[in-house]
Backbone bond lengths (Angstrom), bond angles and torsions (degrees), N, CA, C in turn:
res aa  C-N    CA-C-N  psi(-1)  N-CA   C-N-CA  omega(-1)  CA-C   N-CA-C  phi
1 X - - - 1.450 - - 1.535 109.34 -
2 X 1.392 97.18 143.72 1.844 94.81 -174.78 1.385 100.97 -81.64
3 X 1.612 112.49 157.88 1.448 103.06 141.16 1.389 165.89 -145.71
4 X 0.895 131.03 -157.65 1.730 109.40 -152.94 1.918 100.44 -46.26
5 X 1.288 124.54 -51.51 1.654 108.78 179.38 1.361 121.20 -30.01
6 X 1.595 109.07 -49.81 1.399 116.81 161.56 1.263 148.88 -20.91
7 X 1.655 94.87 -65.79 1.218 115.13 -159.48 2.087 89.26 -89.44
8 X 1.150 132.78 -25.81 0.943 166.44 149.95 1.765 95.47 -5.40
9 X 1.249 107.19 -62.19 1.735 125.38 178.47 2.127 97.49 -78.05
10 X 0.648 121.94 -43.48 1.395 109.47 -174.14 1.401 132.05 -49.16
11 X 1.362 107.81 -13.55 1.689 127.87 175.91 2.085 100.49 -66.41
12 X 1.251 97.66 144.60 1.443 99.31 177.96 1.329 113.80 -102.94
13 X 1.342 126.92 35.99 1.598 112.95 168.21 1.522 87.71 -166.96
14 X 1.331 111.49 139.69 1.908 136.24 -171.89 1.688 95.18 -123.68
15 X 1.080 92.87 150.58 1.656 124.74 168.98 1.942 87.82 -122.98
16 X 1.500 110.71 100.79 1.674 97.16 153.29 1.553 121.01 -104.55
17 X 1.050 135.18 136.01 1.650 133.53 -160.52 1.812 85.32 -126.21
18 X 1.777 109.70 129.76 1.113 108.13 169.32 1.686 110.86 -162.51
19 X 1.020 118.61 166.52 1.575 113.69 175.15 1.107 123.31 -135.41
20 X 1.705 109.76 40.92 1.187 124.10 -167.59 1.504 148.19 37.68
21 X 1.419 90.49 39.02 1.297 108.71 -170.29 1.864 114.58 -110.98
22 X 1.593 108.91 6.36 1.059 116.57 -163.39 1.837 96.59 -151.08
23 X 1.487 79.12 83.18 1.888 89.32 -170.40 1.922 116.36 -41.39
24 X 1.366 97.33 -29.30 1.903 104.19 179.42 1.370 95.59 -74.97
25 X 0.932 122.13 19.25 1.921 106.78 168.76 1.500 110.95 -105.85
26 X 1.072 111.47 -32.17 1.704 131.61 170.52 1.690 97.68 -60.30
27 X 1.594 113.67 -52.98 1.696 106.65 -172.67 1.183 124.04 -68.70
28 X 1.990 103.19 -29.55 1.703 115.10 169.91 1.525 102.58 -57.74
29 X 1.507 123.76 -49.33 1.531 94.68 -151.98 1.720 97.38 -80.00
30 X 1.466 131.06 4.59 1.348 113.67 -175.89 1.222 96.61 -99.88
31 X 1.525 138.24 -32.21 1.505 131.56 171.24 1.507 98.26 -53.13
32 X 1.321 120.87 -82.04 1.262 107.23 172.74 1.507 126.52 -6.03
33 X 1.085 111.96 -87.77 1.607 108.26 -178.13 1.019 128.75 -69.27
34 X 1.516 124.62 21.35 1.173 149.01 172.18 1.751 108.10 -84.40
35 X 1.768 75.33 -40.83 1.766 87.83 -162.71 1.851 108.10 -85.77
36 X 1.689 107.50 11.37 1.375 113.89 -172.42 1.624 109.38 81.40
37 X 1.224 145.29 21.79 0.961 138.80 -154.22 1.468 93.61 -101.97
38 X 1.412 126.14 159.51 1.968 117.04 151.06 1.370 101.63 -88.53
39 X 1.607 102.86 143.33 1.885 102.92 173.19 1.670 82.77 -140.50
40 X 1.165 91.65 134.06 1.512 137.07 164.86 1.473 104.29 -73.94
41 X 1.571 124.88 96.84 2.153 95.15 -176.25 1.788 76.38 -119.27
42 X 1.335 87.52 128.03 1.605 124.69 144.57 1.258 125.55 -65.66
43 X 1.213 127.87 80.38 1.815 123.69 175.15 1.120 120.73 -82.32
44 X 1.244 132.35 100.05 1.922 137.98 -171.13 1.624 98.05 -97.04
45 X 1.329 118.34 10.42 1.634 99.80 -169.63 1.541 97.49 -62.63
46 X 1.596 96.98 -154.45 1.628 129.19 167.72 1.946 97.27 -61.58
47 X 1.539 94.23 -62.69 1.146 113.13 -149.22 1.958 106.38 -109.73
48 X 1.514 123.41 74.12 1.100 108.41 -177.75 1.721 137.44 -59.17
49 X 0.960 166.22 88.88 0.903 162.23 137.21 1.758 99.63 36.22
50 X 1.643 115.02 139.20 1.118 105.51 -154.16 2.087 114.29 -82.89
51 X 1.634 87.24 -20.47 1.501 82.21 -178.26 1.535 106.81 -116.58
52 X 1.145 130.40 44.83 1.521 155.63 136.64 1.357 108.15 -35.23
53 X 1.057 128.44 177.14 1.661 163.17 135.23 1.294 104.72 -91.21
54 X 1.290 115.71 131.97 1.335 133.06 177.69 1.194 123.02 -118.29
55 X 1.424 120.81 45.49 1.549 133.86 -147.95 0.907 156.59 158.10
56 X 1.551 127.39 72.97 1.602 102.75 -148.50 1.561 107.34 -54.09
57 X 0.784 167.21 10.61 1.399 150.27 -168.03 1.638 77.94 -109.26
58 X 1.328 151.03 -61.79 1.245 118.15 -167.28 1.656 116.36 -64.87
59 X 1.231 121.44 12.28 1.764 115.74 -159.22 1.719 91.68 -93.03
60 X 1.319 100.58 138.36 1.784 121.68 174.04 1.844 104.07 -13.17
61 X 0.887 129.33 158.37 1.154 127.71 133.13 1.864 123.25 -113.60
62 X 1.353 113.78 167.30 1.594 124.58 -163.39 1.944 103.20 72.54
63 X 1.343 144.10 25.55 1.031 154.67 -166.35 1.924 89.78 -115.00
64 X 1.666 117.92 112.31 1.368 118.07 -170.37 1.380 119.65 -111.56
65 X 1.477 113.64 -11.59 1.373 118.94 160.28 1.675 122.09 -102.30
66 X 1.056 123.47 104.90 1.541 117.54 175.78 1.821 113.46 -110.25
67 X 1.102 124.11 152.73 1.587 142.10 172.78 1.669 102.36 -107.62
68 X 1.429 99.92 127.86 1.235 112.40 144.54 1.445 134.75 -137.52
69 X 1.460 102.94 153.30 1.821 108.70 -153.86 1.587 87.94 -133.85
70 X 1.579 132.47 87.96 1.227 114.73 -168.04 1.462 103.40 -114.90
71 X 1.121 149.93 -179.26 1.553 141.67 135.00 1.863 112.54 -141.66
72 X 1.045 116.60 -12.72 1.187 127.95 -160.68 1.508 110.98 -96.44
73 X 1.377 118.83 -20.46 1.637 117.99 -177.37 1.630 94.15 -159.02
74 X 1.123 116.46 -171.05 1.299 124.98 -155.88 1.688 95.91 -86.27
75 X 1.581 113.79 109.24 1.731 106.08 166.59 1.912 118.66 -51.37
76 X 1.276 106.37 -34.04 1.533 108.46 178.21 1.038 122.76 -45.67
77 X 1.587 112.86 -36.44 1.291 123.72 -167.62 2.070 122.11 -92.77
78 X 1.355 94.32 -6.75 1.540 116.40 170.21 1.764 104.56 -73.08
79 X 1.768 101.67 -36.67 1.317 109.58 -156.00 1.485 109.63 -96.31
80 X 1.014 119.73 -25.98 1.715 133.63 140.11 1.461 99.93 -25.09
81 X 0.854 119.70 -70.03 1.620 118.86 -148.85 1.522 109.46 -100.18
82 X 1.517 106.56 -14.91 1.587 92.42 170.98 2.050 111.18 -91.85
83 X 1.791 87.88 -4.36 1.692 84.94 175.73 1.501 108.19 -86.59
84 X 1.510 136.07 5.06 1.070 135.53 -179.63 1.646 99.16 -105.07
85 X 1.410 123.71 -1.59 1.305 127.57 165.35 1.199 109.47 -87.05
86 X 1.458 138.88 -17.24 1.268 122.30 -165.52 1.597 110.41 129.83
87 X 1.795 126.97 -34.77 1.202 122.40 -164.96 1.541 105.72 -80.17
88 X 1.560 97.76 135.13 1.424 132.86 -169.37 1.740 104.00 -90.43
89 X 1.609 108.17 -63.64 1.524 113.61 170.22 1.097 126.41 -110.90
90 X 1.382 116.10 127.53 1.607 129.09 -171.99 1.096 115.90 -109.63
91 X 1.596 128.06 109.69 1.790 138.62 171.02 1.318 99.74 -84.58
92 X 1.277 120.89 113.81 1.514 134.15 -169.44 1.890 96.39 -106.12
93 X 1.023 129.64 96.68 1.762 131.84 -169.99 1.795 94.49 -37.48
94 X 1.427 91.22 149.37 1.618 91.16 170.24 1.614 109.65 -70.63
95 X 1.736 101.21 170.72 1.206 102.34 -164.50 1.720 141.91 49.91
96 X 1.540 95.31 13.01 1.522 98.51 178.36 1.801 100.08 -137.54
97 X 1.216 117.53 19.44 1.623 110.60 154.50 1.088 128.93 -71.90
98 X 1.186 149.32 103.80 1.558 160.71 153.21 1.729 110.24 -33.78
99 X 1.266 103.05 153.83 1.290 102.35 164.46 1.303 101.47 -74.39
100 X 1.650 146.37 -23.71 1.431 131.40 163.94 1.384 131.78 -83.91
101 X 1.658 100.79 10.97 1.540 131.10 154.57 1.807 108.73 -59.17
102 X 1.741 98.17 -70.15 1.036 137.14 -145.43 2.031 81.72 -64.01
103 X 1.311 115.63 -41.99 1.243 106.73 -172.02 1.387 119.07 -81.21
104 X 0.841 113.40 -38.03 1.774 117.87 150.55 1.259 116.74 -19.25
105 X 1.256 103.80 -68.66 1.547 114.56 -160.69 1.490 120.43 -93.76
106 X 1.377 105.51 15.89 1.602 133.76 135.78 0.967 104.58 -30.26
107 X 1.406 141.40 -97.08 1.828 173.63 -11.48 1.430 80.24 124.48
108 X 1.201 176.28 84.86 1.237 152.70 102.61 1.469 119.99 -166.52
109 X 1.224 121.92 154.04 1.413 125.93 -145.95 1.710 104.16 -95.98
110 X 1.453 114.49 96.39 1.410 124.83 -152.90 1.465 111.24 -97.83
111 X 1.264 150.24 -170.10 0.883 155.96 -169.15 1.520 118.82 174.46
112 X 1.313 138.41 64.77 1.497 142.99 -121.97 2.243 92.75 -147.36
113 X 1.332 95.01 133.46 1.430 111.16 170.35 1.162 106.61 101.69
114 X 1.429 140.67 12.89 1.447 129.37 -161.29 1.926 95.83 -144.01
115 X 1.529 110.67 131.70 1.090 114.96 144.55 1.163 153.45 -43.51
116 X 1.379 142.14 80.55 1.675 129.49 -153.29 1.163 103.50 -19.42
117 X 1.594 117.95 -63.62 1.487 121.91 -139.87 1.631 99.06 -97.22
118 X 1.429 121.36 27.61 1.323 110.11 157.61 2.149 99.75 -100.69
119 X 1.282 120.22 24.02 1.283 116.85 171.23 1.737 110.60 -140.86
120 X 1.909 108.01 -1.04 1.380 105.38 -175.06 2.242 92.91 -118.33
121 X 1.248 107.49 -23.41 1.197 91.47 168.22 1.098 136.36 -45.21
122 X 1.384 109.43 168.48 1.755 123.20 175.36 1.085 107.98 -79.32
123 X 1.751 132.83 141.86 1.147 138.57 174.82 1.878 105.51 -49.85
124 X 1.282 125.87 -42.49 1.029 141.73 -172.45 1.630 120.13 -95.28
125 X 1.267 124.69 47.61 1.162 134.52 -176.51 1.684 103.38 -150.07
126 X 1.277 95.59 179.72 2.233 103.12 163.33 1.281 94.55 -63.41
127 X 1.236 161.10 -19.31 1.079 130.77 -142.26 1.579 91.85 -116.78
128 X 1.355 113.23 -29.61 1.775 111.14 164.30 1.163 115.99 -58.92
129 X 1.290 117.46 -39.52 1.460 116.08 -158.90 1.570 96.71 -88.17
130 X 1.206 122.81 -14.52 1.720 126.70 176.96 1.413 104.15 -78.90
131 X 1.377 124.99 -12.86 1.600 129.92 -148.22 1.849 82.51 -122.33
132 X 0.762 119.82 -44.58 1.966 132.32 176.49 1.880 85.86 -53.26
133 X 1.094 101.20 -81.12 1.825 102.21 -167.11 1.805 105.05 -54.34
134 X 1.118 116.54 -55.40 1.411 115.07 -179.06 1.615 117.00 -39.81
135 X 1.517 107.65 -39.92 1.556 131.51 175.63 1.716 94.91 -59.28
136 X 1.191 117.09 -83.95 1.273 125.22 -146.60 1.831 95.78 -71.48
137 X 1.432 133.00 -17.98 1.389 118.93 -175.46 2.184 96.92 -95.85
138 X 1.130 102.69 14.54 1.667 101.44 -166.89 1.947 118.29 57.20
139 X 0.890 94.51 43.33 1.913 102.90 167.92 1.253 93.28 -119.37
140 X 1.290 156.08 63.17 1.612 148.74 163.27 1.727 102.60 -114.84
C-alpha cells in the first residue's frame, strides 16, 4: 500500500515557495516539470530569478498542493497565506518546521520531515540511495 507522502506527489499542479536556501527545492521544481506537472515557484530570496513569483500574494489561487523549503523568515507565515489561496496540502521541507509550523498543521493537512527529492529523485542518484535507506530504516 502506498503512502500518503506518496500519493502526496500525484496531484498535477505545485505552488513551490523557497528562498534558496534549500538546494532540493530548485531539483523539485525541475523533476516536477519533467514529470509534466504545473509548478508555481515562489522565489523569496535576496535575488529572485526573473520569471518567478515574488510573493505569495501574487501565487495562483485554487492551486491545493504547495511545498515549502524556507530558512530565512518564518515558513508558517508563507503557509498562512497560501491557505487563504486555496492550498489544502502542505510539504513543509525537512528540518524547517517551526513550532508555528507544528501549529498549523494541527487544523491542516501537513506533510513535515521529508525531503521532496527523497520521493522526486532518480533511482540512480543520492537521492535514490537516500530513498533505498529511508525504505529499508521505515522513514519512506
Amino acid at each position: 500500500m502506498e503512502n500518503t507522502y506518496s500519493k502526496f506527489w500525484d496531484a498535477d499542479e505545485f505552488i513551490l515557495v523557497s528562498d534558496g536556501t534549500k538546494p532540493a527545492m530548485k531539483w523539485a521544481v525541475e523533476e516536477l516539470r519533467k514529470k509534466g506537472k504545473t509548478v508555481h515557484f515562489v522565489d523569496l530570496s535576496d535575488r529572485p530569478k526573473l520569471d518567478a513569483i515574488k510573493s505569495i500574494g501574487e501565487a495562483p489561487e485554487g492551486v491545493e498542493n504547495a511545498v515549502i523549503g524556507l530558512t530565512k523568515t518564518e515558513p508558517a507565515d508563507a503557509m498562512k497565506g497560501l491557505f487563504e489561496k486555496g492550498v489544502v496540502n502542505t510539504w513543509v521541507h525537512w528540518k524547517t518546521d517551526t513550532p508555528a509550523v507544528r501549529e498549523l498543521c494541527a487544523d491542516h493537512q501537513c506533510y513535515t520531515g521529508r525531503c521532496p527529492m527523497l520521493y522526486l529523485g532518480k533511482d540512480l542518484s543520492m537521492h535514490g540511495v537516500h530513498r533505498m535507506v529511508a525504505k529499508l530504516i521505515g522513514k519512506y
